[in-house]
Structure formats: structure tokens, C-alpha cells
Steps between C-alpha positions, in 0.01 A plus 500: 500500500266288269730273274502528103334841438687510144219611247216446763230780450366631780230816593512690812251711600585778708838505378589867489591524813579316843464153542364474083858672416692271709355178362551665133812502517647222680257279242703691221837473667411114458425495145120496489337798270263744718181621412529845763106577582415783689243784512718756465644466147787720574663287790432171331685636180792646729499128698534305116759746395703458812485137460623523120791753527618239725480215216160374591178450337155657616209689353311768627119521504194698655251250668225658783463116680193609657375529125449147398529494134823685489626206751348261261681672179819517688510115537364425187732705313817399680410139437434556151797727445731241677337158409469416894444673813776349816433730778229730607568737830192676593614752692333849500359662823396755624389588880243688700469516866303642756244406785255317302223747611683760331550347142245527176374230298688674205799426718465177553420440146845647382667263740335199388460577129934517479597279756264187493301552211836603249607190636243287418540670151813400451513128660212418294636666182832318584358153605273455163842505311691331706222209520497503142906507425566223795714709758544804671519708803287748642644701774279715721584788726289490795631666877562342814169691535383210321590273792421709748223749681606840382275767675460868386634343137175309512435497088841425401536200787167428351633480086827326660330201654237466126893456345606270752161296459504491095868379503500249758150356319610535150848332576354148558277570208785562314781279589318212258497720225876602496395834676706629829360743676700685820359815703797725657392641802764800611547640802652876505618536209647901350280572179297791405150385693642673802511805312179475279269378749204621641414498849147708618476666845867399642870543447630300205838401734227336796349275284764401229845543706683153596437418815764525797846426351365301189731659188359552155641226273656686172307370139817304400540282757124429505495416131797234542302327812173469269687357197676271717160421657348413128824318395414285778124513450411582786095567582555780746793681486456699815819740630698634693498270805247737714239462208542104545455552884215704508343275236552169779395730760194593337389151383570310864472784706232757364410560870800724517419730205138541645688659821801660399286641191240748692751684712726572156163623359437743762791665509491584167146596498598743750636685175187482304388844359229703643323526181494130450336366840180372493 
């Protein structure tokens, strides 16, 4: 749990729901006020007044991320509302799969417009005030898709590793300037993207369902490993333990991906509509 949250102001993106609701409101069990940004207006305003019927403060506000100037007005606002800016979690994402072959332009577009570019958004917006004021912490929610090969998910894998990229980077640009910057990269984790993504020419459950015995972390317990992982600073805060594994694997072994990888492929493809082939 990240120490001394009394009257730090934080904005979390995303945070009507899943992962974005979790972190809401274990930062406002620990004292720090809650800006609660999410798309849809009526779950962020349900997430702040959950948070304040339970003697905590947050906010609620409308903010598109893949819209920069709303990002941009959301930090600026916050800052000037508050007189500082202490944390920053990027997290909003959304997900659509598919054999590459299968998926539009448009699609890929969505994908990367919310979850790299309403990123981007936001850790800029973030690190000019944080630059300016002399501290700060921007916290970004990539995947262990961001660590990791991720076929048939190919534009999200694609947005996840751009998050895991601009953190890493911007960290040592930051850490002279008084700015920390952390990317969480999740493993399974139960939040609505299971439920509200997209996935063209297959079954949903072949290409998003944990593999073998892997269990779904619940939100909660997610949201206490990442603030523990910021309280600590860490630069990757990469869980559970199977996320960290195939992250080791990957990096000193990528031999093993490139053979295990085409025979997972074609047994799903064996599920690939009709109309889709080409």
C-alpha cells in the first residue's frame, strides 16, 4: 500500500470499473482524494459515490482518453483545482482480437487510439505538471501482453508493449526531475474487458480464457499489489508469479514461444468462421 496518501490527489482513468475501481478505492481508503475518470459517466459517478458513503473523497468526471484535449483538461483542471497533481494511473483499455487477417484498420485504430494513444494523453498531460510542481507519479496500466507475444490479440499486445516502451523511457527521463514513473503489467485479472471485448471470426472463451489452471485474480487484490508496487517504486510491476515467468521465459528463451506458439494458433484457428477465411 503506498505510504502517506492523506490529501494526495490522484486521477484514474478507467476507474468505473475493474482494475480503475479497485485502485479508487484503496487510494481513498488511504486518505488521498480521487479524481474517478471513466467513459461512462454513470459508473464513474456510482464508483465516487461508493467511495464517499464510505467517508472518502473522490470526484466523478466524463473523459474519452482517446480524445486528447479532454485528457489534457482533465489534468489541467485537477491540478488547478487541487494546487498539485501526486499520482496519475492511466489505466483505460479496451481489447480486440482476432487472426490479424481478419481485423479492419478501423479496428485497430480503436485499440490503439484508447490503449496507447489515451495513454500517451495522459502521461504527457500528467508529466508537464509534475515537471513543473517538482514530484509526482505516473502509473501506467499496460498487460503482461506488454511483455509478451500475444497472438490472435495482435493490436492490443501491440498498444501494451507502446505502454511498456513510453514508461520504461520516460522513467529515466523523469527520475531527475522528481517524476516516477511505474507500468503495471497484469496477468488475468476479473474486470469487465472479458465481457466487452471484441473478438472477429472465433469464440470469445478461445482467445481470452486463462490458460490451463491459471485463475482470474479478483480487482482488489490486484489494486493492493500495484500500490504496493508504486509505494516501493518499482519500474515494472509485473504479477501474479506466471506473468513474471513468462516474461523471463520470453526474454532468455524466445525460442520456446516461437514453438509452443504455432500449434496453440492452429487449434484455435480450427474455429475460425466460414465467412471470415481468406
Amino acid at each position: 500500500m503506498v505510504d502517506s496518501l492523506d490529501e494526495k490527489i490522484a486521477i484514474v482513468t478507467g476507474g468505473g470499473s475493474g482494475i480503475g475501481e479497485a485502485i479508487t478505492r484503496e487510494l481513498a481508503r488511504g486518505g488521498a482524494r480521487v479524481v474517478v475518470a471513466d467513459l461512462d459517466e454513470k459508473e464513474a459517478e456510482r464508483v465516487a459515490r461508493a467511495v464517499t458513503e464510505h467517508g472518502g473523497q473522490a470526484t466523478a468526471c466524463r473523459v474519452d482518453v482517446s480524445r486528447e484535449h479532454e485528457v489534457r483538461h482533465l489534468v489541467k483542471d485537477t491540478a488547478s483545482a487541487y494546487g498539485r497533481l501526486d499520482y496519475q494511473f492511466n489505466n483505460a483499455g479496451i481489447a480486440i482480437g482476432g487472426d490479424a487477417r481478419d481485423l479492419t484498420l478501423d479496428q485497430w485504430r480503436r485499440v490503439l487510439d484508447t490503449d496507447l494513444y489515451g495513454i500517451l494523453y495522459g502521461t504527457l498531460a500528467a508529466y508537464g505538471v509534475m515537471v513543473n510542481q517538482g514530484f509526482g507519479h505516473i502509473v501506467n496500466t499496460s498487460s503482461g501482453a506488454g511483455l509478451v507475444p500475444t497472438p490472435l490479440n495482435t493490436p492490443y499486445s501491440t498498444a501494451k508493449h507502446g505502454v511498456v516502451g513510453l514508461s520504461r523511457s520516460l522513467r529515466l527521463e523523469g527520475a531527475d526531475l522528481g517524476v516516477k514513473v511505474s507500468v503495471v503489467c497484469p496477468g488475468y485479472v476479473r474486470t469487465k474487458i472479458f465481457d466487452t471485448a471484441v473478438v472477429v471470426g472465433m469464440p470469445k472463451e478461445l482467445v481470452h480464457r486463462p490458460p490451463g489452471r491459471i485463475r482470474m485474480m479478483e480487482a482488489a487484490q490486484a489494486a493492493r499489489v500495484i500500490l504496493d508496487g508504486v509505494a516501493r517504486n518499482q519500474a515494472v510491476i509485473a504479477f501474479p508469479g506466471y506473468t513474471r515467468w513468462a516474461w523471463r521465459v520470453s526474454c532468455l528463451f524466445p525460442g520456446i514461444l516461437d514453438r509452443a506458439a504455432p500449434r496453440q494458433i492452429r487449434v484455435i484457428r480450427r474455429y475460425r468462421t466460414a465467412q471470415d477465411r481468406t
